[in-house]
PASEDO-959019 format. One record per residue (C-alpha): z, x, y; residue in one letter; residue number from 1. Coordinates in steps of 0.5 Angstrom, whole numbers, plus 2048, in hexadecimal, padded with zeros to 3 digits. Layout:
% PASEDO-959019
   zz   xx   yy  r    k
    Z    X    Y  A  NUM
...
END
This chain:
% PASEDO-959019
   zz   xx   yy  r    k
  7CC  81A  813  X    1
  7C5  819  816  X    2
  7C3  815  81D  X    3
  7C7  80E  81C  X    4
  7CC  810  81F  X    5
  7D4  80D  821  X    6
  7D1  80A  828  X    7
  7CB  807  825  X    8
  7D0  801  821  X    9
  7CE  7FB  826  X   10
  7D5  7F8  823  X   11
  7DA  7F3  826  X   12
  7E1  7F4  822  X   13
  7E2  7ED  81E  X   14
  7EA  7EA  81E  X   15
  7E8  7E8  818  X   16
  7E7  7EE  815  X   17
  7ED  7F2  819  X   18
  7E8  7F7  81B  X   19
  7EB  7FC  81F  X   20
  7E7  804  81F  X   21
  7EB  809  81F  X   22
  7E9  80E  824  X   23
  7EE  814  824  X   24
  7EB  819  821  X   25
  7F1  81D  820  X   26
  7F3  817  81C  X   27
  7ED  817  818  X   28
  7EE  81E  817  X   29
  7F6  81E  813  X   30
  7F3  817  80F  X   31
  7EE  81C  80C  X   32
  7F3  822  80C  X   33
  7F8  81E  809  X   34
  7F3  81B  803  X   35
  7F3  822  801  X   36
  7EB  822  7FE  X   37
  7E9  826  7F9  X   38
  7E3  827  7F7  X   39
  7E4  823  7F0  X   40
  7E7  81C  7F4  X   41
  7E3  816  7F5  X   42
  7E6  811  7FA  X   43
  7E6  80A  7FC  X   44
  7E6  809  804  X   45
  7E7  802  805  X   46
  7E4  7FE  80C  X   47
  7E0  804  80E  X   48
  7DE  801  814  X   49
  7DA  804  818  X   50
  7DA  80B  814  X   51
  7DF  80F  819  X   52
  7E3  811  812  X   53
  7DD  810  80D  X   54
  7DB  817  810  X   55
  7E0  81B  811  X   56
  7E2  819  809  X   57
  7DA  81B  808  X   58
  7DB  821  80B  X   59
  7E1  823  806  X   60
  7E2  826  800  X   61
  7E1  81F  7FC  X   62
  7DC  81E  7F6  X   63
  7DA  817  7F9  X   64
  7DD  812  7FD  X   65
  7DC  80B  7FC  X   66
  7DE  805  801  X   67
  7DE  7FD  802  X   68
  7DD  7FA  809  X   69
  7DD  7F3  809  X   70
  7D9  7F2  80F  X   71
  7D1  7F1  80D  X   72
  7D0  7F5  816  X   73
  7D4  7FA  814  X   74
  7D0  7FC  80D  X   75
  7CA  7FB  80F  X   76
  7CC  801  815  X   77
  7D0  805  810  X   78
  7CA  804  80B  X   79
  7C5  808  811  X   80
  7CA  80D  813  X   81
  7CB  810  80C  X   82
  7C5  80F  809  X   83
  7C5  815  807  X   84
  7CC  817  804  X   85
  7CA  817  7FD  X   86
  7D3  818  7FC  X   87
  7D3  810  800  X   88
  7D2  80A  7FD  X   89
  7D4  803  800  X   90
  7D6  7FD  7FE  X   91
  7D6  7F6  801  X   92
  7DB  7F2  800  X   93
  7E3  7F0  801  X   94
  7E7  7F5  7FE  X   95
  7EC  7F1  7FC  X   96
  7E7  7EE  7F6  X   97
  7E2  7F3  7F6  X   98
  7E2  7F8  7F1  X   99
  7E5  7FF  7F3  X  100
  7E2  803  7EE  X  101
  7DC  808  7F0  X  102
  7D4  806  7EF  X  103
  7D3  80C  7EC  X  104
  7D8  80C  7E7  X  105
  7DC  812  7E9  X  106
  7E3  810  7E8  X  107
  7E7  80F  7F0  X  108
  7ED  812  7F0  X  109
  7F0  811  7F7  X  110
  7EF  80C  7FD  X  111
  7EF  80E  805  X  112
  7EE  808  809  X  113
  7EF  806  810  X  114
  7F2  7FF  80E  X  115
  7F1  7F8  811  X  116
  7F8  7F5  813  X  117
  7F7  7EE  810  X  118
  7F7  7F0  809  X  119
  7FA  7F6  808  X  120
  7FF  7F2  804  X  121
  7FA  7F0  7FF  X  122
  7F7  7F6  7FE  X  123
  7FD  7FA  7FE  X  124
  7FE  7F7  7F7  X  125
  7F7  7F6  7F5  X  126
  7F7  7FE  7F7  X  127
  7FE  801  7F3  X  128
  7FF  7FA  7F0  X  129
  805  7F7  7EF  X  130
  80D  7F7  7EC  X  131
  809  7F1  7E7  X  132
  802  7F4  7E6  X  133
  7FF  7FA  7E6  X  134
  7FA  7FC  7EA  X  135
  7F2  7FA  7E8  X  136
  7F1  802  7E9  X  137
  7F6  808  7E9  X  138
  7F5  80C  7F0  X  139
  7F9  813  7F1  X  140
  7F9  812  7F8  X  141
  7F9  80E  7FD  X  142
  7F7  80F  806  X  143
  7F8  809  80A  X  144
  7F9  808  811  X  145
  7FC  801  812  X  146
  800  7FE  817  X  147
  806  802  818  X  148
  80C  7FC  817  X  149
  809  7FB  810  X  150
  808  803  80F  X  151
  810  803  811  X  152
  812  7FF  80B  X  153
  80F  803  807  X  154
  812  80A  808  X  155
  81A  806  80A  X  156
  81F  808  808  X  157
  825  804  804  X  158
  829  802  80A  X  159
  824  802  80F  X  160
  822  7FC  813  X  161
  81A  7FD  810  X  162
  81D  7FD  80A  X  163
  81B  7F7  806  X  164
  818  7F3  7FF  X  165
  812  7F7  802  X  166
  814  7FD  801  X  167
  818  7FC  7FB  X  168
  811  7FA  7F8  X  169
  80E  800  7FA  X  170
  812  806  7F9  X  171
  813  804  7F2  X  172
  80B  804  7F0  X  173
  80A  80A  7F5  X  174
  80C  810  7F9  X  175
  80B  80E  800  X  176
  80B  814  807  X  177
  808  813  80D  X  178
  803  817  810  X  179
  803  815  817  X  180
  804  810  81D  X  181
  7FD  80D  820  X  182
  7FF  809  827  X  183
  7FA  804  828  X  184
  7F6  808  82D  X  185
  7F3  80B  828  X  186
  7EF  805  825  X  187
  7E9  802  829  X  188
  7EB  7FC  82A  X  189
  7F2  7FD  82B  X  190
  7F6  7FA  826  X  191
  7FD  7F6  828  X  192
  801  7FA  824  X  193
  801  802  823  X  194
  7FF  804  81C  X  195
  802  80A  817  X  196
  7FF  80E  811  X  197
  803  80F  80B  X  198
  800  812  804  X  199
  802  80F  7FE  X  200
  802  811  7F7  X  201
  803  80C  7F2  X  202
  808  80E  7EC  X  203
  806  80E  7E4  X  204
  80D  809  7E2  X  205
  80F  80B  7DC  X  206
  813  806  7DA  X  207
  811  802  7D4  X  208
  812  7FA  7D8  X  209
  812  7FC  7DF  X  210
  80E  7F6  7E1  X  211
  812  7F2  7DC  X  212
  817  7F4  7E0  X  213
  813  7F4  7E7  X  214
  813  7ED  7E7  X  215
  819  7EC  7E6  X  216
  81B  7F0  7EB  X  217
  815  7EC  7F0  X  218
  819  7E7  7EE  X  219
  820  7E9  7F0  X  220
  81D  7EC  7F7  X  221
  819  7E6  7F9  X  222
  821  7E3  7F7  X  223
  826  7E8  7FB  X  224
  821  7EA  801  X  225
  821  7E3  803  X  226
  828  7E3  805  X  227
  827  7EB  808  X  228
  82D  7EA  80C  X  229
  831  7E7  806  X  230
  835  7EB  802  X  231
  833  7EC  7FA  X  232
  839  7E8  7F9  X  233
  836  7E1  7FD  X  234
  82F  7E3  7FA  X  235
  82F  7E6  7F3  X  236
  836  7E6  7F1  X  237
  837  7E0  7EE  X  238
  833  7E2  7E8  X  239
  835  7E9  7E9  X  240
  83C  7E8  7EA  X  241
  83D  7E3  7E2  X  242
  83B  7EA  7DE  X  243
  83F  7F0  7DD  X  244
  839  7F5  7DB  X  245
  836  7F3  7E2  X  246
  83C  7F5  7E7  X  247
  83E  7FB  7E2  X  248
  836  7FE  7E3  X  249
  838  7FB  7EB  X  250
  83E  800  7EB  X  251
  83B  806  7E7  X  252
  835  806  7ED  X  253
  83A  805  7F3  X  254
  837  7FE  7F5  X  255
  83B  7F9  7F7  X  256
  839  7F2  7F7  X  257
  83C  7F3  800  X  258
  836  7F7  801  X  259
  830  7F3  804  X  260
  828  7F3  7FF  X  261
  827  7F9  805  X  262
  82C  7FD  803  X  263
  82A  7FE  7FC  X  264
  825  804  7FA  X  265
  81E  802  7F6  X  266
  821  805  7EF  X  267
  828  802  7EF  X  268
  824  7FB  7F1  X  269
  81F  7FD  7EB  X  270
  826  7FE  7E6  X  271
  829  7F6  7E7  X  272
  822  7F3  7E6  X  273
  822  7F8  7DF  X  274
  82A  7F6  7DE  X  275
  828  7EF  7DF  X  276
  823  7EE  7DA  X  277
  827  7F2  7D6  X  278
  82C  7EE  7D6  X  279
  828  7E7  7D6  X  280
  82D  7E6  7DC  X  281
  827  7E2  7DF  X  282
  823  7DE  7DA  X  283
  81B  7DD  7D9  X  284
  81A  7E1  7DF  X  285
  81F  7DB  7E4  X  286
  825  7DD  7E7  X  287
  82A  7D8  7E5  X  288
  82C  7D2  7E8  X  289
  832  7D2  7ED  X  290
END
């Protein structure tokens, strides 16, 4: 990788920038494994830092390897100590606004990135879009180390107490799997907060007005999650309960309107925003007045 090296970087970590270096080389090592590059795969590294994964995603099978770092300090280093990687290129900027697509022209097809915790829910729609908007570029897979609390959510089950509008959210754009646990001591500085990394790779819908009906359903999460420990009854169910179509679909997926927004799995979530726009029960994208 040439004579500018890890220890050469004379940089402080910025709060601002939710800086932390991971480490852990073991960590480093499944990140990449669980990437599985090939020699075909072009990847998007966000936040590179100080270079600790860029070499390693340098070092693999990957055809080329093109990340976004926001500090002007740490690009000028990243710029020095891989000069002369002709598969790296780097761009400056914020990744929320940046453009994602590679310099070269090649099409990216996956992301594996060490992510800062203050904009992990912005860029995880930027990243696998949203129930109302699809994503500005098709990833097929995705390697993020986040804050464990947020991983969690991804990865909950109906039922469980990480189980939430998050992971309603997600689950229904992606299949999500977590990787491995990450303890705060493996970063430099140690973060408050332990981390996690989870693979997630985006589905292809099928469903001609999925994101006519994803923003109805945005609607009707925001609505129901508000009153998390609220029954549907109290929340959803002075709509839902004025229209038979709606209590026999209910009853044909075994949801009761006792059960609690947690309790509801993503696709039966899905299925009464698409009955609801079926059956016009709320108007103009609006829940009816009570």
């Amino acid at each position: 990788m040439g004579d500018y090296t890890l220890n050469d970087f004379r940089h402080i970590p910025r709060k601002r920038f939710g800086q932390h270096w991971l480490k852990d080389q073991s960590v480093l090592d499944k990140i990449v494994k669980a990437a599985e590059l090939k020699s075909e795969d072009c990847v998007l590294e966000i936040g590179p830092g100080k270079g600790a994964l860029t070499e390693k995603l340098i070092e693999s099978k990957a055809r080329f390897i093109q990340a976004i770092e926001l500090d002007r300090d740490l690009v000028v280093g990243l710029k020095k100590r891989f000069s002369n990687q002709n598969k790296f290129r780097l761009r400056e900027g914020d990744v929320l606004s940046a453009s994602l697509d590679a310099e070269n022209g090649l099409s990216i097809n996956k992301v594996v990135a060490n992510i800062p915790y203050n904009i992990t829910g912005p860029l995880l729609k930027r990243l696998i879009g949203e129930l109302r908007k699809a994503p500005e570029n098709s990833f097929e897979t995705l390697v993020l180390l986040m804050q464990k609390e947020v991983a969690q959510r991804l990865v909950a089950l109906p039922g469980t107490s990480n189980f939430s509008a998050l992971s309603v959210r997600i689950q229904l754009l992606a299949k999500c799997r977590e990787i491995c646990d990450v303890p705060s001591k493996c970063f430099h500085p140690a973060p408050k907060v332990d981390s996690k990394v989870v693979i997630i790779k985006p589905f292809v819908s099928s469903e001609p007005d999925f994101y006519e009906i994803g923003n109805l359903l945005e609607k009707l999460l925001k609505h129901a999650f508000a009153g998390r420990r609220k029954k549907l009854r109290n929340t959803i169910g002075s709509f839902v309960t004025s229209n038979e179509q709606i209590k026999e679909i209910f009853a044909c997926r075994g949801i009761s309107l006792d059960q609690r927004p947690q309790e509801i799995s993503p696709s039966n979530w899905f299925a009464l925003a698409k009955a609801l726009k079926d059956t016009s029960v709320i108007e103009n994208g609006h829940f009816p007045s009570k």
